[in-house]
Backbone bond lengths (Angstrom), bond angles and torsions (degrees), N, CA, C in turn:
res aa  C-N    CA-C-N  psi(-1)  N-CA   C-N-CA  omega(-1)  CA-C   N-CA-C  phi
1 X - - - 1.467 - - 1.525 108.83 -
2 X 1.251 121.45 133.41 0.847 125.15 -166.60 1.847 124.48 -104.80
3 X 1.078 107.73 7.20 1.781 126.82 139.64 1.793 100.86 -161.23
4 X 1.796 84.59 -178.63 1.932 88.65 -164.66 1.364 100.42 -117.56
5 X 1.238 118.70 108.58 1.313 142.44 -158.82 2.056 95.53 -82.67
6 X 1.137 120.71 117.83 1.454 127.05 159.69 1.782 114.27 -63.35
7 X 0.989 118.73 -50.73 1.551 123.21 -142.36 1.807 95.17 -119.92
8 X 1.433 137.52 104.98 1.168 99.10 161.07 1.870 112.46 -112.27
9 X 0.544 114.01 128.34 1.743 133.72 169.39 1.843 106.44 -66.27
10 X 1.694 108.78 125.06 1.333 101.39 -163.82 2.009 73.55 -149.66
11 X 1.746 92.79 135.71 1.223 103.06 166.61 1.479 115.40 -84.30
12 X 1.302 105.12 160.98 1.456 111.10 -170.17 2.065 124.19 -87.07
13 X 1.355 98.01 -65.05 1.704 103.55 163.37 1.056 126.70 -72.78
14 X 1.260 120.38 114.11 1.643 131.15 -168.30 1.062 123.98 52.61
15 X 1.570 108.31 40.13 1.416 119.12 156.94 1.710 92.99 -123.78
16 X 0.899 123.68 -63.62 1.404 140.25 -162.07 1.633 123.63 -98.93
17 X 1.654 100.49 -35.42 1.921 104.33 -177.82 1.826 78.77 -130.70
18 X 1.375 91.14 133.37 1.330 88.45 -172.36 1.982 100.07 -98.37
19 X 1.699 91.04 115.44 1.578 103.58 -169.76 1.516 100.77 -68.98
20 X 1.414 132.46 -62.93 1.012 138.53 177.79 2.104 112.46 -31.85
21 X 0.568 122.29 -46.06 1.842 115.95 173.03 1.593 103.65 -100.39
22 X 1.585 123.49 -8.71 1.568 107.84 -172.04 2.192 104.17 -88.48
23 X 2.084 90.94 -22.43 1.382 95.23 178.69 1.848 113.32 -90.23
24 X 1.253 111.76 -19.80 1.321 119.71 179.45 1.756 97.17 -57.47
25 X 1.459 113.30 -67.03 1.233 114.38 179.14 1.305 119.69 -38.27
26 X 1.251 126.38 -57.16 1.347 137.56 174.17 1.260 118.44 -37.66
27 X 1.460 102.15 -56.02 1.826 111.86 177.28 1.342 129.98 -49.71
28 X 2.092 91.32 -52.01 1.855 103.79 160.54 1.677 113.77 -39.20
29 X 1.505 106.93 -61.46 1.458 91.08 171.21 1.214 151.04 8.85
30 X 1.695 79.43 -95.67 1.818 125.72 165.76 1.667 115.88 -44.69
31 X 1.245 111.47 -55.20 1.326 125.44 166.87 1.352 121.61 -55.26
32 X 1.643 113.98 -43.94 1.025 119.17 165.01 2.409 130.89 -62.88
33 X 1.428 78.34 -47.48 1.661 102.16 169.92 1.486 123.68 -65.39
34 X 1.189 105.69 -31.84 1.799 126.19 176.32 1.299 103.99 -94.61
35 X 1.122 107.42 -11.51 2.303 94.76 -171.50 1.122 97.43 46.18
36 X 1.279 150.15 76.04 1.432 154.57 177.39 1.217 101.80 -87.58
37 X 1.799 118.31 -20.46 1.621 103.50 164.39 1.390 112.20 -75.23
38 X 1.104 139.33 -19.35 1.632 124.53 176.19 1.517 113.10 -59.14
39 X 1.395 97.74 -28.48 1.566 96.51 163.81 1.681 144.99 -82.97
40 X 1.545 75.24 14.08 1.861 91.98 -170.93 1.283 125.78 72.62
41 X 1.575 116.60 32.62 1.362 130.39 147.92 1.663 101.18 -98.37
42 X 1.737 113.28 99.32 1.214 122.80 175.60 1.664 117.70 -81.75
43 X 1.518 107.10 -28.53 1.167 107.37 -164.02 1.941 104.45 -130.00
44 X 1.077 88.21 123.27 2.155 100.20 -163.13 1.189 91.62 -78.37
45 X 1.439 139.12 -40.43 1.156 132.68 -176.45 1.703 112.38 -56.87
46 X 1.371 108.12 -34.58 1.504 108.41 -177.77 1.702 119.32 -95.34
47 X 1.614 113.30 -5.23 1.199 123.86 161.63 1.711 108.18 -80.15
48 X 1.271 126.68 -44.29 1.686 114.01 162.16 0.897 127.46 -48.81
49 X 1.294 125.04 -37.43 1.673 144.91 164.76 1.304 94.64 -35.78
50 X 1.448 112.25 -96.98 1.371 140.15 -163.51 2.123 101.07 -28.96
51 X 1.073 105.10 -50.40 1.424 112.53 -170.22 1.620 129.44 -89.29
52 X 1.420 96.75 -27.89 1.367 103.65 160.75 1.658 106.30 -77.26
53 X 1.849 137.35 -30.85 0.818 124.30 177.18 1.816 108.40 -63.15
54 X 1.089 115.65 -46.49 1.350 113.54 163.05 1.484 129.79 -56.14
55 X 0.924 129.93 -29.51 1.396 131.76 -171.53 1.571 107.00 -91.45
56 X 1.331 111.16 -10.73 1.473 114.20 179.48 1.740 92.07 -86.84
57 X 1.487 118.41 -42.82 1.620 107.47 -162.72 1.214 100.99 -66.90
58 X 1.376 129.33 -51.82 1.657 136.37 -167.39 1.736 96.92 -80.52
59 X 0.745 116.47 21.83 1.521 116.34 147.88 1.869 130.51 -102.26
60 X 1.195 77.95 -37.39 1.674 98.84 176.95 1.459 90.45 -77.50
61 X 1.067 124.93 -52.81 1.578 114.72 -172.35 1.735 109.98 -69.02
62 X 1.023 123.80 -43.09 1.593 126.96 156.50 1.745 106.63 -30.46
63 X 1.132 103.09 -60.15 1.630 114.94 -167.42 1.468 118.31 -55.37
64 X 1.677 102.10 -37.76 1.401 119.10 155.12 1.250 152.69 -70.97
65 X 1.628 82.84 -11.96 1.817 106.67 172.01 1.577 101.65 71.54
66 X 1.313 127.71 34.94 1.182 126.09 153.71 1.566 111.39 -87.65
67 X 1.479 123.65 -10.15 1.447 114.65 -171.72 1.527 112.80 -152.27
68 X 1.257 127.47 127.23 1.755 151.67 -176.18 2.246 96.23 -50.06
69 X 1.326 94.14 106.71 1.660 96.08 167.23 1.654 105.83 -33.56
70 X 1.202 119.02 -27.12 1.741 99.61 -160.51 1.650 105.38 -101.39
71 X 1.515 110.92 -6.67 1.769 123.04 156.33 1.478 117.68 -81.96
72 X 1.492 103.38 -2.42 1.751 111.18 -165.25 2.005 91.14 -96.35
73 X 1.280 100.79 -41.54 1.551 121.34 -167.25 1.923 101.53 -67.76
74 X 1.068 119.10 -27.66 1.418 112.91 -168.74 1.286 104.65 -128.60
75 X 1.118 123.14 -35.26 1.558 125.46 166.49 1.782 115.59 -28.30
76 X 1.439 93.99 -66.36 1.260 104.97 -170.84 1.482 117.54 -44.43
77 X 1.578 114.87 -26.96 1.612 114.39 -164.82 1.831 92.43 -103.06
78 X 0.921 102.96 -34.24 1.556 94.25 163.17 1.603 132.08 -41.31
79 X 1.975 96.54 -65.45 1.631 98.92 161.45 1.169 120.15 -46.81
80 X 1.457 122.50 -54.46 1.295 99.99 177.64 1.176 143.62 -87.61
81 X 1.312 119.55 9.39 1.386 143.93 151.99 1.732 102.24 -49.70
82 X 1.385 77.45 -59.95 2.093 89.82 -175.78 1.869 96.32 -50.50
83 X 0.665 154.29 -17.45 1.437 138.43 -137.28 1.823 95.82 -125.07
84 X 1.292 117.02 -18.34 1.512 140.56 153.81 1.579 126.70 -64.34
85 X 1.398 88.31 -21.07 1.252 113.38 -162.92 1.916 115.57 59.54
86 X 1.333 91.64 59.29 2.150 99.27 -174.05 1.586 78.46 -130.75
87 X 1.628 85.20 124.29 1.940 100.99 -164.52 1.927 74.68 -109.89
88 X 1.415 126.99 46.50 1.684 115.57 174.13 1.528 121.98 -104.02
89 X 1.437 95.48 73.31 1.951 109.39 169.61 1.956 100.22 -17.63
90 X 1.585 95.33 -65.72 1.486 95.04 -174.00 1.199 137.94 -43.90
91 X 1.567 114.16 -49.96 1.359 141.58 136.46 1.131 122.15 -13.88
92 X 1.276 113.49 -61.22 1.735 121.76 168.58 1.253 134.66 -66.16
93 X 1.340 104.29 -10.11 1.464 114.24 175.08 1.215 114.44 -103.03
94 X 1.425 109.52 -32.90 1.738 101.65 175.37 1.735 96.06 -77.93
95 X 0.846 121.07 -24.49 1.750 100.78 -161.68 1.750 91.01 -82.11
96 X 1.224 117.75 -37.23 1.639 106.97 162.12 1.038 127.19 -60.51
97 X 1.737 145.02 -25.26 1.273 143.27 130.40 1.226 127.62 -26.55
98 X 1.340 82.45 -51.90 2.122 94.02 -176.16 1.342 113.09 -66.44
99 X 1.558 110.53 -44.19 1.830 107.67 173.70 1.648 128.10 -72.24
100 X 1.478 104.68 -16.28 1.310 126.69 173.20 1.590 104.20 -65.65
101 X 1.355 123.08 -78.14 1.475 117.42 163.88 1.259 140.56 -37.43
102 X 1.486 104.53 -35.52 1.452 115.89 173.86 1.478 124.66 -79.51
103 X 1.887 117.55 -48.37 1.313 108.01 -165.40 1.372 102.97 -70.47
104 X 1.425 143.23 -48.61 1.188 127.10 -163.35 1.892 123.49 -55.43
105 X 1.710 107.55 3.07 1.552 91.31 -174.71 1.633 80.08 -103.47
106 X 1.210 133.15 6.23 1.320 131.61 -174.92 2.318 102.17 -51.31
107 X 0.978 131.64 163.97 1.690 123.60 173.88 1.265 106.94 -146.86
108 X 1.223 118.62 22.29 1.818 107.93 179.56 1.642 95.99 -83.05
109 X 1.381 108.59 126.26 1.396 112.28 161.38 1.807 113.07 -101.88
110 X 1.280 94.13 161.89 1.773 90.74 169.37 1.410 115.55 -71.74
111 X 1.483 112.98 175.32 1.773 128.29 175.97 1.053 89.56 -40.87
112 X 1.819 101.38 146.17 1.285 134.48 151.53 1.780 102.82 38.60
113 X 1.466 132.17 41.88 1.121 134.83 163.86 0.972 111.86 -61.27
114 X 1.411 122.58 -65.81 0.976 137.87 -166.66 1.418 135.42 -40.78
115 X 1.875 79.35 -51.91 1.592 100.95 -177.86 1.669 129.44 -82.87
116 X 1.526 93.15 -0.41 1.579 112.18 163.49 1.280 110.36 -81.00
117 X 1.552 120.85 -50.94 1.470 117.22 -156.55 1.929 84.75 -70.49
118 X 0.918 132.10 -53.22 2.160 137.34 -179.64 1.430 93.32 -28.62
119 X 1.838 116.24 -66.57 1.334 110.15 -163.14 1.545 116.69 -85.02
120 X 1.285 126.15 10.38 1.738 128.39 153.96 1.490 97.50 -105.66
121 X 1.021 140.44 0.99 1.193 108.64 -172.81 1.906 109.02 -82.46
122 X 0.910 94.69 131.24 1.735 107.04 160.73 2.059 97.24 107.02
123 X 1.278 105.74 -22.92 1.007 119.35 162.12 1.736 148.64 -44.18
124 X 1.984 75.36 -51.58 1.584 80.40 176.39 1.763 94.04 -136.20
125 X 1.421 104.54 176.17 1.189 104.48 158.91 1.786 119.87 -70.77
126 X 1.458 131.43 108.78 1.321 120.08 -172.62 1.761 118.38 -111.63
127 X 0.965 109.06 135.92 1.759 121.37 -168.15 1.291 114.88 -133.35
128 X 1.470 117.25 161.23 1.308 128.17 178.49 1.532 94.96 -121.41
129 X 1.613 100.08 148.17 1.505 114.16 177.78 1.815 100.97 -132.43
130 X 1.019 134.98 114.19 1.516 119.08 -160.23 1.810 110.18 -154.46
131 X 1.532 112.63 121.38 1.165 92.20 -147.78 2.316 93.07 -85.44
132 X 1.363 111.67 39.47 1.680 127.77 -142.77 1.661 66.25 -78.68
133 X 1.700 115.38 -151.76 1.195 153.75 175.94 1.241 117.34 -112.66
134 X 1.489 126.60 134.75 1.868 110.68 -141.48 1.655 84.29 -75.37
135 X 1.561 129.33 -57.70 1.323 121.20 -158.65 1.524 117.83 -45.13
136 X 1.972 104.79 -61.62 1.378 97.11 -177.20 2.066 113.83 -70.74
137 X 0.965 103.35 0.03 1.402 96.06 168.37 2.001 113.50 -62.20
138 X 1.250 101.29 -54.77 1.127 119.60 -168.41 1.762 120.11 -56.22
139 X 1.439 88.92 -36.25 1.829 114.40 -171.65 1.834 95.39 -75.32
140 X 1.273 106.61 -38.41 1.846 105.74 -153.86 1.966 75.10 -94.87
141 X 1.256 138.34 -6.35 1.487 114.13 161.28 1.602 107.34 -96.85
142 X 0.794 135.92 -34.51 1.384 139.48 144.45 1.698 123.57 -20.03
143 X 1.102 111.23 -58.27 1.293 116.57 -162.18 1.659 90.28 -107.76
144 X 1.220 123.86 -0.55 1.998 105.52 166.56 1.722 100.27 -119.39
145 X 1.367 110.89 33.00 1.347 119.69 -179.76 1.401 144.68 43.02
146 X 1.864 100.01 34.96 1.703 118.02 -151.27 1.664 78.19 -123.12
147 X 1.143 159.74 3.99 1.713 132.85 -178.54 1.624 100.27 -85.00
148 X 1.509 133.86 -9.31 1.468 92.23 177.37 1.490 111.45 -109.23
149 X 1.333 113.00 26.46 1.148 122.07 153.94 1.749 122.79 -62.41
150 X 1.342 103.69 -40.09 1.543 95.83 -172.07 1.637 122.18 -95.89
151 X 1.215 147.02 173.98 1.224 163.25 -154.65 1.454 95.42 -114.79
152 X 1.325 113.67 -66.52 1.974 105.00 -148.79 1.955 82.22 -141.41
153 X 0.972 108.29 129.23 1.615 133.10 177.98 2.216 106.14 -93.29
154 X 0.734 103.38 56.61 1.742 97.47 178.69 1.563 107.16 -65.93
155 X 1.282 122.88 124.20 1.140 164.25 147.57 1.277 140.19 -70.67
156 X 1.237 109.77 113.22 1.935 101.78 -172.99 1.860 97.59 -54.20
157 X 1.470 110.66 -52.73 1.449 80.16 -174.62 1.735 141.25 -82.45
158 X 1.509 87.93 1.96 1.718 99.78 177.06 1.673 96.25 -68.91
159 X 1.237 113.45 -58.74 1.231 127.93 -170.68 1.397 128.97 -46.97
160 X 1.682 89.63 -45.30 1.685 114.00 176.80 1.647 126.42 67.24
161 X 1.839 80.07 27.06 1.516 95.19 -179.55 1.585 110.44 -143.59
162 X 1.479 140.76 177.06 1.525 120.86 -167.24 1.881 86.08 -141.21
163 X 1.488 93.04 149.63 1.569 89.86 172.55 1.812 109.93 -87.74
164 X 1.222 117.30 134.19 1.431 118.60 33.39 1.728 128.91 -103.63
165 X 1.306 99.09 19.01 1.488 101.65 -156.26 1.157 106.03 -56.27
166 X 1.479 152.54 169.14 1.662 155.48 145.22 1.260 115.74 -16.22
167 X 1.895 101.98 -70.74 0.758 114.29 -152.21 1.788 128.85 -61.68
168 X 1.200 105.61 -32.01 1.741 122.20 172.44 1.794 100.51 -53.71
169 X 1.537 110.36 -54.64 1.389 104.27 177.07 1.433 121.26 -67.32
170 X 1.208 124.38 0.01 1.111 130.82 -164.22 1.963 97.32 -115.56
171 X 1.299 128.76 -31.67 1.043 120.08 152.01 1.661 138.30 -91.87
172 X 1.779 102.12 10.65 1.000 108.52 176.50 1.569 103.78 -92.80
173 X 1.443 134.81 -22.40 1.630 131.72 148.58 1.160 129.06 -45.19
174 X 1.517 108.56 -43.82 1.399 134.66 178.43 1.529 105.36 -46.13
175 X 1.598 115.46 -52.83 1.684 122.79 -173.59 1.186 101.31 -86.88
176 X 1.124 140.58 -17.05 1.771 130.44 -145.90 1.488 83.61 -131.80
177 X 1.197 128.61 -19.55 1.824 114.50 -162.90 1.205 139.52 48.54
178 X 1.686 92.97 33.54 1.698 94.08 177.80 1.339 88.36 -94.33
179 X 1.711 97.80 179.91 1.447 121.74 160.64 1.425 124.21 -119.04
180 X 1.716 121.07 162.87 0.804 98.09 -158.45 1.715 133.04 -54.34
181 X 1.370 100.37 -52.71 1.887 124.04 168.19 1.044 97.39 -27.10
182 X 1.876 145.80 -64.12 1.437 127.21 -151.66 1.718 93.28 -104.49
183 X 1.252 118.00 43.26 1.336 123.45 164.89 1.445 131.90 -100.27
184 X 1.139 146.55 129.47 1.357 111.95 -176.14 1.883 72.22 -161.34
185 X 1.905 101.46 146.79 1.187 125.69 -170.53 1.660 98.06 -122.32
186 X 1.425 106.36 123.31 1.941 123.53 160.10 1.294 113.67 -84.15
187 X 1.500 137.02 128.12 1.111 123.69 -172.61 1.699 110.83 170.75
188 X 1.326 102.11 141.73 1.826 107.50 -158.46 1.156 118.81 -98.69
189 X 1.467 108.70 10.25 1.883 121.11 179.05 1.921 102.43 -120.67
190 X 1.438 87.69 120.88 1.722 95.47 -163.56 1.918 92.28 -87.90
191 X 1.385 116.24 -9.81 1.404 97.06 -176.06 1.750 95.10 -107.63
192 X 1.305 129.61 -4.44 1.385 119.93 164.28 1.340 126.42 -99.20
193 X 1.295 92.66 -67.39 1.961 112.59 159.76 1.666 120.85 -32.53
194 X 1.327 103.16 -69.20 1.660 112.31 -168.74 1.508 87.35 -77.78
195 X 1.241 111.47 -88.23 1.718 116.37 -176.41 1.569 124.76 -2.50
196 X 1.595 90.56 -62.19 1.576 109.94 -165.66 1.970 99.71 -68.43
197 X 1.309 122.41 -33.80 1.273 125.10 -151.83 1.646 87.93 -98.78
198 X 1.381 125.18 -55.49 1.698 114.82 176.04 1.508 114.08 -51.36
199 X 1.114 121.65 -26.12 1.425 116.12 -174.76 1.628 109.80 -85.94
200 X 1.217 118.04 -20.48 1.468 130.33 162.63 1.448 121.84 -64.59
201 X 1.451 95.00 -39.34 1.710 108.58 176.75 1.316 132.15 102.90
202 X 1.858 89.20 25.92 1.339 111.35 -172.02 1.755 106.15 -100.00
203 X 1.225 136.95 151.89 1.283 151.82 -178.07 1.839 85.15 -81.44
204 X 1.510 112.18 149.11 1.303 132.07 173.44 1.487 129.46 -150.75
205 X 1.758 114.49 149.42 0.913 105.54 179.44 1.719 111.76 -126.92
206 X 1.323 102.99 136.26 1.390 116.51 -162.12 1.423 95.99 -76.97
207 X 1.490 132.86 136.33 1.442 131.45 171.53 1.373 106.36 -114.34
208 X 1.735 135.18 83.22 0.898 133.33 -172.97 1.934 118.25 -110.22
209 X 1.414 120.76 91.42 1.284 121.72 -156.80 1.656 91.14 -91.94
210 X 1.175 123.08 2.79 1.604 108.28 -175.25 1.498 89.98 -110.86
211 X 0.933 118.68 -3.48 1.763 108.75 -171.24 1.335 131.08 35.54
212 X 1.729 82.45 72.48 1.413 108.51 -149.52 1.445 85.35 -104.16
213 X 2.046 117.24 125.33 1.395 141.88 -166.62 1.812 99.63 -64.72
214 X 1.531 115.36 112.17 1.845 110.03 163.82 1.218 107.94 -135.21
215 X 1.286 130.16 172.27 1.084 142.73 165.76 1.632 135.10 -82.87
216 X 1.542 101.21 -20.03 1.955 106.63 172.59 1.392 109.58 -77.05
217 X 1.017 99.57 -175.30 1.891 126.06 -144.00 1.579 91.80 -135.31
218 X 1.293 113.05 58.78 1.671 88.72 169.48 1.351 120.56 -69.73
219 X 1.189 119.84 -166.74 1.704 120.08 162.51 1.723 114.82 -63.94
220 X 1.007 104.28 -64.77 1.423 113.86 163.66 1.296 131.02 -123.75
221 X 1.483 102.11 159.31 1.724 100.55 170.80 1.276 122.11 -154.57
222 X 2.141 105.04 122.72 1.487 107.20 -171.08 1.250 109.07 -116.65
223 X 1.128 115.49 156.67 1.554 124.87 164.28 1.545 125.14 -102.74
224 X 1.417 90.72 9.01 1.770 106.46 165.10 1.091 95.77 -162.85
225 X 1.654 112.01 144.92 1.297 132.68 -172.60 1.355 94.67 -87.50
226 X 1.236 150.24 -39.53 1.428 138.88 126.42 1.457 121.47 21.87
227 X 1.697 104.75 -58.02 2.104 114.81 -173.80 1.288 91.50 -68.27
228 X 1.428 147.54 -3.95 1.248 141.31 -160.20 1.403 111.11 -94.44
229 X 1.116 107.51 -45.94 1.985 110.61 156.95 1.009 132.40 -21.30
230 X 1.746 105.18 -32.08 1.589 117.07 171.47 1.164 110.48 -93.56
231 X 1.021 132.52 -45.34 1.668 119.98 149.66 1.075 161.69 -21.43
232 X 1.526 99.75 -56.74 1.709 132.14 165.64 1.270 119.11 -91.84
C-alpha cells in the first residue's frame, strides 16, 4: 500500500448491499402480491426493465434538484405503469409504499462484502457516505447485518447535500474528523463516488464488477471487493 489511509468511506447501494438483486426481489413480490398480470403486465422481466429504466432518470433528476424525493418514490411506478399502458395514480402509490417497506429488510450483499468490512474492521476508522434516504439506509444495514461495523452514517439528508457535490464530503470530515490525505472513498458510481471524492481530495477506489470501459484515473480499480484485502 502505498500510504496508510485512517478513515475509509464506503458507499452503500451497489457497492456494499447489492440493490440491483435486493430490488429485483422485492418487485417479484409486488408483481407477485398485485397480480400485476391481470393487469396486462404479462412479462416481469419487461416490467423491471420499464422501471429501473425510469428510476435511473428520476434519480439523476433528483440529484439535480429538478425533482421532490417523494415524486422520485411514486413517479417511477407510475411511468412504468404508463408504459403498460395502466394510467393507475392509485396503483402507483401503493406499489411505491409497498416497495418502500419491503426492499430495505431485503440482505443480499455483493461479493466478498462482507469479508472486507470483518478484515478493516477495528482497523480503521469506517463510514458510510450515501446519497440513499437516512431511514431506509439504516433498516437495509440492519437487516443484511453490516450497521455495527460503521462509526458515522453520512446521509444526503443529514448532510443536506448529495454526492458528488463538496459539500457532503466536506461534512462528512467535519463528523468523523478525518482529513482529507488519510481519506479515501469505495464506491461504484465514477461520476458521484470517484468524481465527487477526487475533487474533495480524497484518494478512491473504483468498484467496477461489470468492467464497465472509462476514461478516469482513480486510485484504484477492483472488480471484486475481495482485490481489496490486498490493500487494506
Amino acid at each position: 500500500m502505498s500510504k496508510q489511509y485512517k478513515h475509509l468511506f464506503f458507499d452503500l447501494d451497489h457497492t456494499l448491499w447489492d440493490f440491483d438483486r435486493n430490488s429485483e426481489k422485492t418487485l417479484h413480490q409486488l408483481y407477485q402480491e398485485y397480480d400485476l398480470a391481470q393487469y396486462g403486465i404479462t412479462d416481469f422481466d419487461a416490467f423491471v426493465s420499464c422501471y429501473t429504466a425510469h428510476n435511473d432518470k428520476l434519480w439523476d433528476r433528483f440529484r439535480k434538484g429538478f425533482i421532490k424525493r417523494d415524486d422520485l418514490r411514486w413517479k417511477r411506478f407510475w411511468l412504468a405503469l404508463l408504459d403498460f399502458k395502466i394510467g393507475d395514480t392509485a396503483l402507483a402509490h401503493e406499489l411505491s409504499a409497498a416497495y418502500l417497506e419491503i426492499l430495505p429488510t431485503q440482505s443480499i450483499l455483493t461479493p466478498s462484502a462482507k469479508e472486507l468490512l470483518q478484515h478493516c474492521s477495528g482497523r480503521y476508522g469506517m463510514h458510510l457516505i450515501t446519497n440513499g434516504f437516512e431511514t431506509t439506509q439504516w433498516l437495509k444495514m440492519q437487516y443484511s447485518g453490516i450497521a455495527s461495523f460503521f462509526q458515522e452514517i453520512i446521509t444526503s439528508e443529514k448532510s443536506n447535500s448529495l454526492k458528488p457535490h463538496p459539500d457532503i464530503f466536506s461534512y462528512a470530515m467535519k463528523v468523523t474528523g478525518a482529513l482529507s490525505e488519510d481519506s479515501i472513498m469505495i464506491g461504484d458510481a465514477l461520476d458521484i463516488d470517484i468524481l465527487g471524492a477526487s475533487n474533495a481530495g480524497w484518494d478512491q477506489v473504483y468498484y467496477n464488477p461489470r468492467k464497465v470501459a472509462h476514461d478516469r484515473k482513480p486510485t484504484y480499480e477492483v472488480h471484486d471487493l475481495g482485490d481489496l484485502l490486498q490493500v487494506f
